[in-house]
N, C-alpha and C positions, 0 to 999 in steps of 0.2 A: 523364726524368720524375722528379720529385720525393716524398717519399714524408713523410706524417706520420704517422708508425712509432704514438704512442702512442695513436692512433684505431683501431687497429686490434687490438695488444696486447691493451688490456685488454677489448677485448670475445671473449665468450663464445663468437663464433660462428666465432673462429680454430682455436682447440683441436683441434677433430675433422678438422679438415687432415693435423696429423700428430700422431696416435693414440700413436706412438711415442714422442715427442721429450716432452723433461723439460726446462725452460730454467732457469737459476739466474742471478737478476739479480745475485747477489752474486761470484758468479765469472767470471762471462761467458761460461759456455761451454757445451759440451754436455754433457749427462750418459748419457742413453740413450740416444738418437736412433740408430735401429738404420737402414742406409742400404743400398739396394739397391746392388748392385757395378755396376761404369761398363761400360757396354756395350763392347766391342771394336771397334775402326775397320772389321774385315772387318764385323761385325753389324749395326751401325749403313747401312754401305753397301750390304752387302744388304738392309737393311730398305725402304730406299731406292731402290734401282736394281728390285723385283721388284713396288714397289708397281704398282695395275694404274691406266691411266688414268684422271683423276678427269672425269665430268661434273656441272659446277657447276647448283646450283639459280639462280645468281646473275647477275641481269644487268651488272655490273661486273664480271664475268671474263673478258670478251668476247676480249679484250687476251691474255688467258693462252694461248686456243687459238691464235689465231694467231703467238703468238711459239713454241707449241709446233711447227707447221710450222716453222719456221725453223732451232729449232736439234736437232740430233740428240740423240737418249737418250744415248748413249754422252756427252756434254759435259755433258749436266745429270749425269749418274751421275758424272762426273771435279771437276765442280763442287761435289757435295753432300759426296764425298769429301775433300776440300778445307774445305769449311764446317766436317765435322768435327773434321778436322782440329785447325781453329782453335778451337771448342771447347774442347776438350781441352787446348790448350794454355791460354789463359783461363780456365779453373776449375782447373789447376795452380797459378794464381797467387794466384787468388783465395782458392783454403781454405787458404793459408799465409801468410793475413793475417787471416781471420775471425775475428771474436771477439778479436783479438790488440791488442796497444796498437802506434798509430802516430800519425805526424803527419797533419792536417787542415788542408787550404790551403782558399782561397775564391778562387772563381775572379772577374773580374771585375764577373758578375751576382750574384756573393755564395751560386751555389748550392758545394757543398762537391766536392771532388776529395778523392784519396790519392794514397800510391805503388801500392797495386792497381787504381789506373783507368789507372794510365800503364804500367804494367808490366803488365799483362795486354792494351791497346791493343797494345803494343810486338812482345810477344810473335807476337801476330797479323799483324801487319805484316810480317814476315820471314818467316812462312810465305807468304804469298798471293806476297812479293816473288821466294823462291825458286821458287815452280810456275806464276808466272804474274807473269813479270816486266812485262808491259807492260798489265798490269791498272791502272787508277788504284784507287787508297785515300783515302776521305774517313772520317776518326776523329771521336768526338766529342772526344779532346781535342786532337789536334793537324789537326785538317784536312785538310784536302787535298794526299794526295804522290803526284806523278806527275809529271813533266818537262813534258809535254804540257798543252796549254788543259783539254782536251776528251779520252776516251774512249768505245768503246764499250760496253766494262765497268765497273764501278765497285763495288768492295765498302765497304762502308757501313757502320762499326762503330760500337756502345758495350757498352764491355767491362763498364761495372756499371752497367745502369739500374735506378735508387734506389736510390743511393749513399749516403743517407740514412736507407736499412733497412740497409744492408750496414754501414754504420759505428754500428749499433747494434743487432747482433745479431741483425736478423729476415730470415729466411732466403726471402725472397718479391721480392728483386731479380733481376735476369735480365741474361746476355748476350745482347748482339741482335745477328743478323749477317745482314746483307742484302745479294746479288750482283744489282746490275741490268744489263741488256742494252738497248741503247739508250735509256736512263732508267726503265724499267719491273724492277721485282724479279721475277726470276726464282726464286729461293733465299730462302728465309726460315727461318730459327733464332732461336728462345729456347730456351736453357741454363741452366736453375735447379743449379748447380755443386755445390751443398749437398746439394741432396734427391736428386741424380743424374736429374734429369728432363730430356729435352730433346724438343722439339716442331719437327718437321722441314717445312715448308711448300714443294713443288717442281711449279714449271710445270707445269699438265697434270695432276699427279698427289693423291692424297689424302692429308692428313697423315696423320704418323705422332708417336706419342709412346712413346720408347723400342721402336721397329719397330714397336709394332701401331696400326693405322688406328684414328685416332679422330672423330667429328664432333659438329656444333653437335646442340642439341636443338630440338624445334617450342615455339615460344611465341610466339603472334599478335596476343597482347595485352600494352599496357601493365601493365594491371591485374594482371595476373600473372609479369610479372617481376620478377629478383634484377637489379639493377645494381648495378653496380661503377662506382668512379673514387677513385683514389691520396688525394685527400682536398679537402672540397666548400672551402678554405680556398684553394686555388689559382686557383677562379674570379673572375672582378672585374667592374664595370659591366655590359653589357650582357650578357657571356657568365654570370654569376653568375644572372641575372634567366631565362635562358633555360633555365641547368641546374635553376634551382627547380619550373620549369612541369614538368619531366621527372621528376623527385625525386618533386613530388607525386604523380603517375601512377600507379608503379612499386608492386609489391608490400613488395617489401623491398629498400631502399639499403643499400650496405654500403661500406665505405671502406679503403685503405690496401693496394692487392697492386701497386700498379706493374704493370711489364708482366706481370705473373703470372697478374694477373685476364681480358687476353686470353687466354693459356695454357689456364686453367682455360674460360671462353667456346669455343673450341676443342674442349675435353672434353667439351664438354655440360653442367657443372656452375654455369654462368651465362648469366644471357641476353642480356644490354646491358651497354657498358662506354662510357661518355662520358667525355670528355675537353677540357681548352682549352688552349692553349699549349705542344702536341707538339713537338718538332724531328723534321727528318727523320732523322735516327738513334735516333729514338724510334719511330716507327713503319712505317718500312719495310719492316724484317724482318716484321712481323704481317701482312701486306698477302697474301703467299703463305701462311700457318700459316690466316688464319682462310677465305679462300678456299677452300682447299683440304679445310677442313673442315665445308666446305657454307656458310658464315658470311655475310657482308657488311661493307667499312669503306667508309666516306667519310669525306669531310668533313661540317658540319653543313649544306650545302644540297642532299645527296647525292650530291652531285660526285664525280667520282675523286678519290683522291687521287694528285697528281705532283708532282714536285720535280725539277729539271733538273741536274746534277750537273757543276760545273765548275771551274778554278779560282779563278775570279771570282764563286763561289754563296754566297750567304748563307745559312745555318740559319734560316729563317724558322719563324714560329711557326707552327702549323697544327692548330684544333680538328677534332678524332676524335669518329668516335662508330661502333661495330659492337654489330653484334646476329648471335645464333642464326639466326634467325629473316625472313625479307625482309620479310612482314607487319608483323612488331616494327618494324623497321629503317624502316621509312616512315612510324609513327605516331611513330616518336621522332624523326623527320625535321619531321612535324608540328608536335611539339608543342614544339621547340625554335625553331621560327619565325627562322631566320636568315637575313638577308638582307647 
């Protein structure tokens, strides 16, 4: 996902995010920002493996209970272990480039890469390759690595969505890491590397943010929702015309979190998050975090969202839209009118 950092910046309503943190445009760096310590791999995994069954308000998690027959706790518990793993490896690389001066490539769509998006990718790669060598890997920067066409696993990276905050200081990019089991996300993480937040999404189960469960809030109206989306300059044509009908709605629009704003949605501290032109390494990982947090995502006709994972897959484009809320979640289904 792409991020217009300065939409969001200078507005008022960033600050109270973090209370803590003091930014200095002239140095780049931090000054106060007082940072919780990073949870331990045992913490984290017990956070994880003792969470209790979740039952969803949602009728799009239909998928989840029966994939949870299928696979035993002990895998998902060895899987999440693993996820975090990869985490932790990924925000090692990440905060020793933050704020730091480096080179800026453009990728062939012209959106922006670093050495922290391939090197924290990298990183992750060789963990999954070592504990689960016959896993497939689909990266966002390098693709598809698996010998094979086709698996029944597939871990699904991007090591810095809104690479565009990340290469300018604002601390509201996220890694995403998504484990599917016959094309369906099992495992879902976003890792804010920065703030030490990470929000854990697992088959069956209720999210977790840094071990303690968290879920969406009731809000059944347009009228009174906060929406979120990365910035209203990403929409075009038809999909532009569609997010306006939404926008007007909505209590208060607000712009510029990347995947943060599902995170926060997750929380409870937002109610809708629309989107257009996702890739599936943009939103896979969210698919288990907002589920599991009572939530809802589709697409804009309320469809599931699926993506088939292979070596002949293309990243297609694919508009988002989740809500708190299922009552939300259908007027804004409404009133986006997509066909």
């Amino acid at each position: 996902m792409l991020a217009q950092s300065h939409l969001l910046s200078s507005n008022s309503t960033f600050l109270p995010l973090f209370p803590n943190a003091s930014f200095s445009p002239l140095h780049r760096r931090f000054e106060t920002l007082h940072l919780p310590p990073l949870l331990s791999r045992s913490t984290l995994s017990q956070s994880t493996r003792f969470s209790p069954t979740m039952t969803s308000n949602s009728k799009h998690s239909n998928h989840i209970e029966a994939l949870d027959s299928v696979l035993e706790q002990s895998e998902l518990d060895r899987f999440a272990e693993v996820g975090n793993k990869l985490a932790d490896a990924a925000g090692e690389v990440i905060r020793k480039y933050f704020r730091k001066s480096f080179d800026i490539m453009d990728k062939e769509d012209l959106s922006p890469v670093t050495i922290a998006d391939q090197a924290a990718e990298d990183s992750m790669v060789s963990i999954i390759r070592e504990n689960f060598p016959f896993h497939a890997i689909y990266g966002e920067e390098k693709g598809w690595r698996c010998k094979e066409k086709v698996a029944e696993y597939v871990w699904v990276l991007d090591p810095i969505d809104g690479t565009k905050s990340f290469i300018t200081g604002k601390p509201l990019f996220g890694t995403l890491i998504a484990l599917l089991y016959r094309n369906k996300p099992i495992l879902g993480i976003i890792d804010q590397p920065v703030l030490r937040e990470r929000w854990i999404g697992i088959s069956g189960r209720k999210t977790v943010l840094n071990g303690q469960e968290v879920s969406t809030r009731n809000c059944a109206k347009l009228s009174q929702a906060y929406l979120y989306t990365t910035s209203p300059h990403l929409f075009s044509g038809d999909a532009e015309v569609a997010f306006a009908r939404v926008r007007s709605k909505v209590k208060v629009p607000l712009y510029g979190c990347d995947c943060y704003a599902y995170a926060l949605l997750a929380s409870g501290f937002v109610d809708l998050v629309v989107e257009s032109g996702l890739k599936p390494y943009d939103f896979l990982s969210l698919i288990p975090v907002i589920e599991g947090a009572g939530g809802v995502i589709t697409d804009w006709k309320g469809h599931q969202l699926k993506w088939e994972a292979s070596s002949d897959s293309r990243a297609l484009s694919f508009n988002v839209v989740a809500a708190g809320d299922e009552q939300l979640h259908q007027e804004a289904v409404d009133a986006l009118q997509w066909q």
